[in-house]
Each structure stands twice: as C-alpha cells, then as structure tokens.
N, C-alpha and C positions, 0 to 999 in steps of 0.2 A: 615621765609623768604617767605613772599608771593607777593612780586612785583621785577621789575628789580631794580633799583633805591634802594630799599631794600638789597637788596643781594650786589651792589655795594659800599656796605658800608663798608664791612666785607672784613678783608684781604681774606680770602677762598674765597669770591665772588668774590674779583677783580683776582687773580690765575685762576682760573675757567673759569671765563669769557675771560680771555686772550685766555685759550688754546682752547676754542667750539666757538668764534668767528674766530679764523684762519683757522679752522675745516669750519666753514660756507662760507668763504671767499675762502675758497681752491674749496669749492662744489658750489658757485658760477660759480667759472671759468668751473669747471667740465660739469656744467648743460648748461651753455653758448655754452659749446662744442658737446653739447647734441642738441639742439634747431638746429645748425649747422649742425648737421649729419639725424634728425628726418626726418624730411620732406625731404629735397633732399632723403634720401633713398628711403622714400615709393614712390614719383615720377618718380623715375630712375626704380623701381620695376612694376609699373605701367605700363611704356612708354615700358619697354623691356620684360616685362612677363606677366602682367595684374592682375587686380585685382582680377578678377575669382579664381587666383592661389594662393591668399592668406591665404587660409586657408592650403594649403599644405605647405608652410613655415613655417608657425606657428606649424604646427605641428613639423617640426624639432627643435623647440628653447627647448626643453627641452632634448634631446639628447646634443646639444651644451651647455646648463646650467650645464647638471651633469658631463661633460667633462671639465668642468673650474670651478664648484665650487670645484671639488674633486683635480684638479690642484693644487686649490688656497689650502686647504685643507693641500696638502703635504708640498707645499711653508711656510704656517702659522708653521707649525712642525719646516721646517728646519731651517726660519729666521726669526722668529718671526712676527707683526701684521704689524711692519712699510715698514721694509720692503717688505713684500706681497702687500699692498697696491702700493708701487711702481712698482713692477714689473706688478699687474693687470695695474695702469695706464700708464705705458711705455708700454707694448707690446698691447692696447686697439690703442694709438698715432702711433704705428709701421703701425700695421692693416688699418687702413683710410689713411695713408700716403700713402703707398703701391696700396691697392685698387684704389684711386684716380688715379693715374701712368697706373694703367690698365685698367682703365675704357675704353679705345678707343679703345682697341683690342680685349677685353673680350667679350664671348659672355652674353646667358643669365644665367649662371652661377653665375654670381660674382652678377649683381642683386639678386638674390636668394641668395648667400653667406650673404651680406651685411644684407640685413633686416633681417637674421636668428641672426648673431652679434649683431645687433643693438640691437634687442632683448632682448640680451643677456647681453653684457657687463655693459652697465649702469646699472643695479637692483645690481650685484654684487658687484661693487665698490660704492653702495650708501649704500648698505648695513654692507660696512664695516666701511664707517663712522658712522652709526650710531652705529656699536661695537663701537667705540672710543668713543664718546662721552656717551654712556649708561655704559661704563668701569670709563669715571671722575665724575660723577656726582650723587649725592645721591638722593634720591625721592623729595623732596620739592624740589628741585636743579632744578631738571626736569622739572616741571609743569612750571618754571619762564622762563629759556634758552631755551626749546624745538623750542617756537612758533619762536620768533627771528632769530636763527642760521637756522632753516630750511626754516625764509624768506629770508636768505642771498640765498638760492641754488632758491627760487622763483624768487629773483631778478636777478640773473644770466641768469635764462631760458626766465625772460620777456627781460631784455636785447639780447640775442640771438636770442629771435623769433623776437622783432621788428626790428635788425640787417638784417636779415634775411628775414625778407618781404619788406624791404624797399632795399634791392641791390640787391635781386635774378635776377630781369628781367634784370639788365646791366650786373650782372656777372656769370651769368649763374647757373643751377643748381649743376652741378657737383664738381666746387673750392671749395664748402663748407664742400666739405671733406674735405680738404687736412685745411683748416681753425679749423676744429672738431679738427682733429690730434694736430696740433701747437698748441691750448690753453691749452691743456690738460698738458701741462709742468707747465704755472705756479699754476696751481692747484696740481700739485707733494708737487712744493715748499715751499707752504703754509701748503701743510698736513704735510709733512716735519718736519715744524719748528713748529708745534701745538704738535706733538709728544714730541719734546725737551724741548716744556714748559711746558708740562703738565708728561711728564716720559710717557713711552713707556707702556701700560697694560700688565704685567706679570700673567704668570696663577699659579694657587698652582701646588704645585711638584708634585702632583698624576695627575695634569692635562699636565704636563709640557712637551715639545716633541709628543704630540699627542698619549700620553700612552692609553690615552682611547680610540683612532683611529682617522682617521684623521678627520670625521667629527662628530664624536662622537653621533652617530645618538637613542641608546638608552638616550637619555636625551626627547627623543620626549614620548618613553613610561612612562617614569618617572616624568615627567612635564606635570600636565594637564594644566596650562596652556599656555606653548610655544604650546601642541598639540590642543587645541581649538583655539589659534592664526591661525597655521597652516590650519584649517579647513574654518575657517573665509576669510583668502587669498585666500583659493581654490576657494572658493564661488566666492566672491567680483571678482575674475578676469574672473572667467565665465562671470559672467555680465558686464565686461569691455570690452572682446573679443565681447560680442554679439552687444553691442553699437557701437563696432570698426568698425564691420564686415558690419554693416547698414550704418554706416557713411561712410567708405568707397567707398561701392557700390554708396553711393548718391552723394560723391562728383566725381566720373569716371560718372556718366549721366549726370549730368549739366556742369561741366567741362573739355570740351575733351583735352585742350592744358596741355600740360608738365609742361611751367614755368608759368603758371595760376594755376594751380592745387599747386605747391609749395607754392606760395605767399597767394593764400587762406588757405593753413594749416598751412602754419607759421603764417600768421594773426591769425586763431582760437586756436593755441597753445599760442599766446602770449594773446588772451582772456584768456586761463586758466590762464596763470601765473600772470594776472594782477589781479583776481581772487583769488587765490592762495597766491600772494602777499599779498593783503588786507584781507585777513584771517588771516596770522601768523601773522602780526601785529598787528592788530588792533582787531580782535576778539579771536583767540585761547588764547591768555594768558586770558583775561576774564574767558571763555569759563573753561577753566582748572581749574580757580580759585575758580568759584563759581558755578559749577554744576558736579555733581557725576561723574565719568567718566562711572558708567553703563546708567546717561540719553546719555551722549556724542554718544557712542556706540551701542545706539541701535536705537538712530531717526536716524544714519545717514542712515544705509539699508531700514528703513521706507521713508524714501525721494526717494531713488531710485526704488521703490514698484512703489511710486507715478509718476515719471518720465518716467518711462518702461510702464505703462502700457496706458499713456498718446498717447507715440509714437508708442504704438500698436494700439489705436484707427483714428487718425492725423498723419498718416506719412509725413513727408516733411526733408526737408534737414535742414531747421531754427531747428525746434522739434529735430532732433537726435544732431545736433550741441549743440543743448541746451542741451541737456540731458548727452551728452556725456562730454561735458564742466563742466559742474555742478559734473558728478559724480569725473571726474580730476581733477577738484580744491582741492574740501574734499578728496579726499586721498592723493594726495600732504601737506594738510595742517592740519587741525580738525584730523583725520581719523590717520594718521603718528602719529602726535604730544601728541596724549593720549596713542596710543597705545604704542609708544617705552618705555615710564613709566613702561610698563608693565616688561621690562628686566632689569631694574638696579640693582635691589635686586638680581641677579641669578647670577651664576660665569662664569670664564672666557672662559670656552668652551659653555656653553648655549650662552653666547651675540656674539662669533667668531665664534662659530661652528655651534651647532644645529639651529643659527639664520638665517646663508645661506641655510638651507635647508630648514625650515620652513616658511622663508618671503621669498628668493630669489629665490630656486629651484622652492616652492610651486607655487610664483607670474607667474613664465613663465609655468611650467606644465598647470596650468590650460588653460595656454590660447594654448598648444596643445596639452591636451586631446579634447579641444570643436573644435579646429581647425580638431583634429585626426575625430572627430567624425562626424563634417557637409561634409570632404573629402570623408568618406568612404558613407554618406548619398548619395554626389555628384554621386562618383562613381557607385557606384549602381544603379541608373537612378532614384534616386528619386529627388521629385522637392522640395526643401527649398524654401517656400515662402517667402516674405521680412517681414511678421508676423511674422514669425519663433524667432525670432533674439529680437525683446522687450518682447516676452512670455519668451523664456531662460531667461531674463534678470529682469523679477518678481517672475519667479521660484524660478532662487538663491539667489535672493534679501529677497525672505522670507526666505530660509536656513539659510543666514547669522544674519539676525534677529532673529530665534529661537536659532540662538548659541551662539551670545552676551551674554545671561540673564546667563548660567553657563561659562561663561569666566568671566562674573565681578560678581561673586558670590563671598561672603565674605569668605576666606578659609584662612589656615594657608600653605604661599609660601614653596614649598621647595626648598633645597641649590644650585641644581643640572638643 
C-alpha cells in the first residue's frame, strides 16, 4: 500500500479511510476553533498584562497540563477513549464561552487564565486524536493517511486564521472567543461518529480500567523509544518558546494597537497553515514514501540550526517571523506526520497514556521550564538580551539533532 488511491481500493482501505477522515474533519473544526481563540488570547494578554509577563505564564502551563492530563487520565479509566474526548472537548467550549461573558468585568487575571488554557487545552485534545487514529491504522497504513487527515486539521486552522484576519477589525477582538467555544461542538460530532465507524480502541484486560495507573508513566522507562520521543519534544519546544518569545517581543515594538497586533498574527498564523497545508498534501506523502524517516528526522532540527542562528546574526521582525513560521509549519506537518508512525506498533496505554505525557505534558513543560527559567533570570535583575533567545534556540536544535540518530536506530520495538 503505498499511495492513497492504492489503499482506496481495498475494502480495509475504504473502512479506514472513512473513520481518520471524520477524525480529520472533526480536527478541522477543532483547529478553526483554535485559530479563533489564538491570537485574540495573546492580544487580550498583551493589552491587559503585557508581553514582558509572558514568560511568567508560560511558566504556569505545565502545572495546568499535569492537572488535566491526569484529569483526562481518570476520565480515560472510568469511560473509556470516546468519551474522554468528549468531555476534554465540551468542558474546553464551556471554558471560552464562560471567559468571553467575563471578559468586561475581569481584571488581569482571566488574561492570564486564558493564555495559561490556551496553552493547554489544544495539545491535549490533538493528542488524543492522534491515539485514535495511531489505535486504527497499521504502519504502511500510516505513512499513506498521516499527511492527508492532518491536512484536514491544516485546512481548518488556514480557514480560521484567514476568518480571523479578515473580520477581527469590524468585530472586535474579543467575540472570537465565544466563536472558539461554538465550533468546537461540531468537531465533538464528527469525532463522534469516527468512533462508531471505526469501533471505539479497546485496551487489553491487563491494561483495561487503568490497572497500570492512570497514566501509566513506567512505559516511558520501558520504551526507549516513546522516551527519546519525549526528549526530542522537550528540545524542539525549547526552541519554539525561544522563537516565541523574540517574535513576540517584535511584534509588541512595531505594533502598538490591540486589533492590529491580532490581525497581523492571525495573518502569520494563517501563513503557517497555508504552509502547513501544502506540506501534508502535496509533499509529506512523498516525503514518507521515499525517504528514511531517520533522513526526515534529522534535517528537520538541521534547518532550524540554520534558521536560529540566521536570526541571531539579522534580527528583525520579517527574520523571526520567518523563522518562526518555517519552524510551525514542519511540526504541524513533516515533523507530526513521520513521527506519530512511530506509535502504531505500541499498545493501547503507550498511544492513550504515556502519549499525553510524553508529546502533550513534555510539549508544554518545556515551554515552562524556559519560560520558568528566563522569569527567574528576569527576576534576578539580570538582562536577557534579545540574543538570548535564537542562541537557546541553536542550542537545542542541536540536542534534538544528536537525539534523532538513536530514536531511528534500527532496534527490535517492544510491546509496552
């Protein structure tokens, strides 16, 4: 099976393909809903707390991560996968609806709430699609449907952002909560019914009820490679916080107004996903087809070497945009789509469990340990220069480079 069109030949392939394209269409609306809450948050954060203060948020998103992966954790025990999913995406719609409502009375508080959520919520419910669909799909399976299904969630978020940049300035920054919240239903509905086509992923009876806990976190010692994944994220997000944190700063100097500041980052997020988009299609099935996935995974932190240390020489605001853009396309697309290959062969608490800690916990800790750690630099009275920030960001782009070569070392997978 090594094209789509191939695999669509094949009764398994047409089954298949029914249940990880409603899966992608669900995370479409998802990510649309996402695009919607993105920017107005960090604007709204911005206008009422300031940019300066965002590394002190960040630092709280991993307290709020292990408080709702371990949530989701007990929920996955009591009612299984589909339902979990629902309840993360109903009470995520509750949250933005709510917030929205209070936005007028609130102080700076709920700014701060908001972008610590934001943070938060999305990685965990992205992460549990991809349990579902690394739970229906066998390894060839994978390399065909990955790029596709995850340009449906590209197409979503380029719809959302150009949504988004094109009626911020008539309808203000704020509605586009209360807008995040309401899409977020028919994306329930579609995961929903992806569930019903494809059966609900059942885990074996020694796994079943969270007998091995609820996040069954020895699977990280016993899986080198979920735990070199894990390492690889920690990395990678380092360097995503450090590009953040510079693009940030650049776009609060050139841009002082509120719904300016929204409409340009919704504009540069909808460059990623347009990006991002023409990646899953048109290049990552290639890309998967005919080349190793250790070349896939190891040019891509070579590129960001190159991009980091570009922007440490030429600072400007085009340069970290670009840099920053470039490095969220490939991991939305390239980067995503070889790597989740890496969990199909594993069982059902590895892809549900140790997956939210290892991609989902790992993705936001990192980004507040560096947050934890430029805070306490701040406090201290020392100066982070705007250097600062693309040197972290070739640091760990070489970490993540020397960890690739023993994550795709040829080894005999184990069960666990």
């Amino acid at each position: 099976m090594s094209t789509l069109l191939e695999a669509l030949k094949t009764e398994r392939g047409r089954h298949v393909a029914a249940a990880v394209f409603l899966a992608g269409l669900s995370a479409m609306f998802l990510f649309c809903g996402y695009e919607f809450v993105r920017s107005p948050v960090e604007a709204i954060f911005m206008d009422r707390v300031g940019a300066e203060y965002k590394p002190y948020a960040i630092a709280c998103v991993p307290v709020m991560m292990g408080v709702m992966i371990y949530g989701y954790g007990r929920l996955l025990s009591a009612v299984g996968a589909k339902k979990a999913m629902a309840a993360s995406m109903l009470g995520s719609a509750v949250f933005f609806a709510l917030a929205w409502t209070m936005l007028g009375a609130a102080g700076r508080w709920l700014a701060f709430l908001l972008l610590v959520f934001k943070e938060s919520y999305v990685v965990i419910i992205s992460e549990q699609y991809w349990s579902f669909i690394n739970s229906v799909l066998k390894d060839d399976e994978g390399k065909v449907f990955n790029g596709p299904v995850a340009g449906l969630g590209a197409l979503g978020s380029l719809v959302g952002g150009w949504t988004l940049s094109r009626y911020v300035m008539n309808l203000g920054t704020d509605k586009f909560l209360l807008f995040g919240a309401v899409i977020i239903i028919p994306a329930l509905l579609l995961f929903w019914n992806a569930c019903e086509k494809a059966g609900e992923p059942k885990p074996a009876a020694d796994e079943a009820g969270g007998r091995k806990g609820h996040l069954h976190l020895s699977i990280l010692m016993e899986n080198r490679t979920v735990l070199f994944i894990a390492f690889i994220i920690f990395s990678a997000q380092v360097v995503a916080t450090a590009l953040d944190l510079r693009w940030t700063q650049l776009v609060q100097d050139f841009i002082p107004l509120k719904d300016a500041r929204t409409a340009y980052m919704s504009q540069f997020w909808m460059n990623v996903n347009i990006f991002s988009f023409s990646m899953q299609f048109l290049l990552t099935p290639l890309l998967l087809r005919y080349i190793p996935r250790r070349g896939i995974l190891t040019s891509i932190p070579a590129v960001h070497i190159a991009t980091c240390a570009l922007l440490f020489f030429y600072p400007s605001l085009a340069l970290a945009s670009g840099a920053f853009l470039l490095f969220k396309g490939m991991d939305y697309s390239i980067f995503r789509a070889s790597k989740e290959t890496l969990y199909i062969p594993f069982s059902y608490d590895t892809r549900y469990r140790a997956k939210q800690v290892a991609d989902a916990f790992t993705y936001r800790f990192a980004k507040g340990v560096t947050g934890t750690w430029i805070s306490a630099m701040k406090a201290a009275g020392a100066m982070v220069a705007p250097t600062f920030y693309p040197a972290l960001g070739v640091v760990f782009s070489g970490a993540w480079l020397a960890m690739s070569f023993p994550l795709t070392a040829k080894r005999e997978q184990p069960a666990g």
